[in-house]
C-alpha positions in Angstrom: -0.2 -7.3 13.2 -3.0 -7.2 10.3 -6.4 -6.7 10.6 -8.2 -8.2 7.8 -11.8 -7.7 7.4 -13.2 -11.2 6.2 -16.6 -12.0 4.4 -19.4 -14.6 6.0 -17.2 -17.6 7.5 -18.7 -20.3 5.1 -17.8 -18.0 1.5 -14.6 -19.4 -0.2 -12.9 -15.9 0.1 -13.5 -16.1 3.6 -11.5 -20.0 3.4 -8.7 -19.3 1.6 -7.7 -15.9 3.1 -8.0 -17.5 6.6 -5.6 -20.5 5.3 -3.0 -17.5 4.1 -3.2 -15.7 7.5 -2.4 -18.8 8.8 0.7 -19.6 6.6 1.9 -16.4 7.4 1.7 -17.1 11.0 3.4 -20.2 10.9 5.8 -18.7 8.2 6.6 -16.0 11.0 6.9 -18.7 14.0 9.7 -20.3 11.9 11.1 -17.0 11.2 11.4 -16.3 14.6 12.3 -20.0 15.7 15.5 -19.6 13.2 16.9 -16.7 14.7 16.7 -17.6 17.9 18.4 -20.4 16.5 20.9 -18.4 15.0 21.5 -16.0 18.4 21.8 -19.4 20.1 24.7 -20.6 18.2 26.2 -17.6 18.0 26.6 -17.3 21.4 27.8 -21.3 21.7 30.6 -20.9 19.0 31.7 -17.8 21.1 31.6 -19.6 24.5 33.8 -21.8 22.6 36.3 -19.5 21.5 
């Protein structure tokens, strides 16, 4: 994980870098939720087989 130093909470620096730490986050959720995914099926299609 980052650690970002961030300016006073109501400067517009401060506001748009905490809305890009949070579309990374959710950008790395997804990430994450896909390949688990991925692994899941994997293993399904194998069960299969």
């Amino acid at each position: 994980m980052k650690v970002v130093h961030l300016s006073h909470d109501d400067d517009p620096r401060n506001t748009e870098a905490r809305l890009g730490i949070e579309r990374r986050n959710q950008l790395t959720r997804v990430r994450t939720l896909l390949a688990t995914t991925v692994e899941l099926l994997l293993e399904a299609a194998n069960t299969l087989d």
